[in-house]
C-alpha positions as CSV (number, residue, x, y, z in Angstrom):
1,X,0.0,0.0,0.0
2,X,2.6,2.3,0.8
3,X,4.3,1.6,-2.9
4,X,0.2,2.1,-4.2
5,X,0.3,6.3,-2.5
6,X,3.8,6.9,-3.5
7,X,3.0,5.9,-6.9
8,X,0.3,7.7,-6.6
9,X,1.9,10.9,-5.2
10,X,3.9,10.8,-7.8
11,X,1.4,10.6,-10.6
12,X,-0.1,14.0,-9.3
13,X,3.6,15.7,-8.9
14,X,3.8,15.0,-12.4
15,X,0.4,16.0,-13.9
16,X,1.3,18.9,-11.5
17,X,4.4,19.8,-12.9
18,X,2.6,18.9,-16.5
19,X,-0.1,21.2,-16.2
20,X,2.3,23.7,-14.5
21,X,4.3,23.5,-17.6
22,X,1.5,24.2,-19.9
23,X,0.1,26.9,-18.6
24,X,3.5,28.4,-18.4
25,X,4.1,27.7,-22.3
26,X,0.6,29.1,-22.9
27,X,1.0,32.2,-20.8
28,X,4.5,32.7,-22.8
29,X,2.7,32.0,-26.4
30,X,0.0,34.9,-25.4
31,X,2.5,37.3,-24.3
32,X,5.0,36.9,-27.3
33,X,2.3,37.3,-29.8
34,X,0.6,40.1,-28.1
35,X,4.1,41.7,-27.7
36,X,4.8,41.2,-31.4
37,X,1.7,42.6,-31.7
38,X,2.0,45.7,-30.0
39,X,6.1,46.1,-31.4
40,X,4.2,46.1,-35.4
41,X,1.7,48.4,-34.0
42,X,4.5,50.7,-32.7
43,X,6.6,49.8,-35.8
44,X,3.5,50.4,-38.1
45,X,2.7,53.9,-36.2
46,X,5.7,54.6,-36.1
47,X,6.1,54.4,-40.1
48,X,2.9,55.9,-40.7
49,X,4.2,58.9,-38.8
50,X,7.8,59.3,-40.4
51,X,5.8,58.5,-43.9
52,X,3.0,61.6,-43.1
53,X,5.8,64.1,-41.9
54,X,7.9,63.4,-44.7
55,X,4.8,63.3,-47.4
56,X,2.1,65.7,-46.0
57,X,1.4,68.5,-48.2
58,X,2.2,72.1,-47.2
59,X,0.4,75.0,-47.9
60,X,1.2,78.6,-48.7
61,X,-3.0,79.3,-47.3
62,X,-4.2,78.2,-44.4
63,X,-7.4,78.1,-45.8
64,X,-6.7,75.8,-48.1
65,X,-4.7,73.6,-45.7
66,X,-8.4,73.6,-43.6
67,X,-10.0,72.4,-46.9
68,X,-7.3,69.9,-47.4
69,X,-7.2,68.8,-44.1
70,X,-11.3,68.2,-43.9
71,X,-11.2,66.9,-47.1
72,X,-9.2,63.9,-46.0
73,X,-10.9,63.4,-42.5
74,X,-14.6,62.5,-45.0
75,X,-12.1,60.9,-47.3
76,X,-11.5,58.7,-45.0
77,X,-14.6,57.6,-43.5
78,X,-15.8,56.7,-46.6
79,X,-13.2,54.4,-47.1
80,X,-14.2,53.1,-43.8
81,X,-18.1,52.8,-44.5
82,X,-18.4,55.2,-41.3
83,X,-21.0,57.2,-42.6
84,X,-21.4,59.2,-39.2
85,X,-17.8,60.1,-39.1
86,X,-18.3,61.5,-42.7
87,X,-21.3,63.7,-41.9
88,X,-18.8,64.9,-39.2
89,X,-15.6,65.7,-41.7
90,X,-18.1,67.2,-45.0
91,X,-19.6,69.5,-42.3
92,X,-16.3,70.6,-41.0
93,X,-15.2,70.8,-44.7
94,X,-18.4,72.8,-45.4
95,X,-17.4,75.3,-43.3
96,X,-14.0,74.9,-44.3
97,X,-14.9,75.6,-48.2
98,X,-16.6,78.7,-46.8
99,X,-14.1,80.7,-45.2
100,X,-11.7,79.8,-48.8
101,X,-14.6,81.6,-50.6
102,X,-15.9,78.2,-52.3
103,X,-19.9,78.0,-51.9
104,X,-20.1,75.5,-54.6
105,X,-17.8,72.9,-53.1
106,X,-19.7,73.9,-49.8
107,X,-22.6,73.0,-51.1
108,X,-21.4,69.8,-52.1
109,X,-20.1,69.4,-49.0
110,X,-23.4,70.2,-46.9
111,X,-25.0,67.8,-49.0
112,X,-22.8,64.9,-47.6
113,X,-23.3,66.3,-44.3
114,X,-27.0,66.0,-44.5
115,X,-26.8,62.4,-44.6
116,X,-25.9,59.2,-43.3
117,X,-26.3,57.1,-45.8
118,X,-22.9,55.9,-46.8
119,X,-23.3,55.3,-50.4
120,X,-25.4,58.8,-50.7
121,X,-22.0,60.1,-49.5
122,X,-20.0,58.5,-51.9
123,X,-22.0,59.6,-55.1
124,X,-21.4,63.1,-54.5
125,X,-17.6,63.2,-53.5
126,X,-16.5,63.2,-57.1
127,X,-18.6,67.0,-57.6
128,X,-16.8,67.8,-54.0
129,X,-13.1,66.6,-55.0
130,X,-13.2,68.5,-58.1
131,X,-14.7,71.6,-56.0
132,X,-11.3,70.6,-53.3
133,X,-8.7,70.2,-56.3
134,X,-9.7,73.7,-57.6
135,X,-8.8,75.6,-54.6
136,X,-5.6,72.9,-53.5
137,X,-4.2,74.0,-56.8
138,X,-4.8,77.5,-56.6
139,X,-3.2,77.8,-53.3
140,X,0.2,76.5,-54.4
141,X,1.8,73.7,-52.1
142,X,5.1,74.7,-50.6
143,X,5.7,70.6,-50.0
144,X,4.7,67.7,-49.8
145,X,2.8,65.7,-52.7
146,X,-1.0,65.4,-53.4
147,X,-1.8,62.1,-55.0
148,X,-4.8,62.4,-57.5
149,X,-6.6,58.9,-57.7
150,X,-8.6,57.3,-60.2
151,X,-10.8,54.4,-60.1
152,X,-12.7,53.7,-63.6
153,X,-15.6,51.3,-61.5
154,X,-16.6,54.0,-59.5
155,X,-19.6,56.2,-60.6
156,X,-21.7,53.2,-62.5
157,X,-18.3,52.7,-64.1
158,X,-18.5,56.4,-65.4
159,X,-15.0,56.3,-63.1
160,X,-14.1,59.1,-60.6
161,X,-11.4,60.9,-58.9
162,X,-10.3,61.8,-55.4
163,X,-7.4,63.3,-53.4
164,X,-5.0,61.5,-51.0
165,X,-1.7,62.3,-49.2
166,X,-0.6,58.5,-49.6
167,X,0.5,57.3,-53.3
168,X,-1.3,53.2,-52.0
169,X,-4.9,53.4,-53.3
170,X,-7.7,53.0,-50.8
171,X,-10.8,53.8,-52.6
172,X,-13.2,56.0,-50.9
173,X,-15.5,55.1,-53.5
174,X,-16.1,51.1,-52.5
175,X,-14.0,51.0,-48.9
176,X,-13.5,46.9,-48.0
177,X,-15.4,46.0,-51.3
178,X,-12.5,47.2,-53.7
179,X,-10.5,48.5,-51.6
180,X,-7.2,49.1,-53.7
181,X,-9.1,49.5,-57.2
182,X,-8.0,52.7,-59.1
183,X,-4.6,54.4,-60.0
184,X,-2.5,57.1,-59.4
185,X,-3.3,59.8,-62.1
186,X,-1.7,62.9,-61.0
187,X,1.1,64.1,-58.6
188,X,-0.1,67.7,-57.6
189,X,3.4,69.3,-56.2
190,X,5.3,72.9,-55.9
């Protein structure tokens, strides 16, 4: 009996130990990966910043900076689908176009703020970018690049343009759906 408990003993000091072992390898496994995870977010944040200070477009009017600036924020949320967050950048664009003595491109811009509907949005950013690239070009940028996109589906396949600080496509037009559909048409610089 005595050789029956120390055998016994034994058999839970080693599942012990086992399960021990195993949680220590899966504790380890979660950290790494989230720490590799947060190191390519810091890496990727990181790039994204050195790529935007060495990219971003410069302005001789602030004005137009505003517009520019605006501009992207609603650019951007409809490449997420966020329609709210769009509302939210045409109407500060709105006011934006304003103050740079552009009605028409505020106009296009209230529009856009009026609604929430996503794909509403999206059919009249091709009137607003043209409305944006008009007063971008007349202010003159002192650096940075402006990438003029292109994506021939867009529109009922009429195709359509709009603005962006970053040469990769991300189409404002489709977001997830197509995201990287269209081309680089023009390079607005000083």
């Amino acid at each position: 009996m005595n050789t029956g408990k120390m055998k016994t003993n034994r058999t839970m000091k080693t599942s012990i130990k086992l399960m021990l072992g195993i949680a220590v390898v899966a504790f380890t496994a979660c950290s790494t990966g989230e720490d590799k995870k947060a190191e390519s977010n810091t890496a990727h944040e990181g790039h994204a910043q050195t790529t935007a200070s060495t990219a971003a477009p410069a302005f001789e009017d602030p004005k137009a900076a505003a517009v520019y600036e605006h501009y992207l924020h609603l650019k951007d949320a409809l490449v997420e689908g966020n329609g709210t967050e769009a509302q939210a950048g045409a109407a500060a664009l709105q006011t934006a176009l304003t103050e740079a003595g552009n009605s028409k491109g505020a106009d296009h811009a209230g529009k856009i703020a009026s609604v929430k509907d996503v794909e509403v949005q999206r059919a009249e950013l091709e009137a607003l970018t043209t409305e944006v690239e008009g007063v971008v070009k007349a202010s003159h940028l002192t650096g940075g690049v402006i990438y003029k996109q292109y994506c021939p589906m867009a529109n009922n396949d009429k195709g359509a343009y709009w603005l962006s600080s970053e040469k990769e496509i991300k189409n404002p037009y489709f977001g997830d759906a197509m995201l990287a559909c269209g081309e680089v048409k023009e390079e607005i610089k000083q």
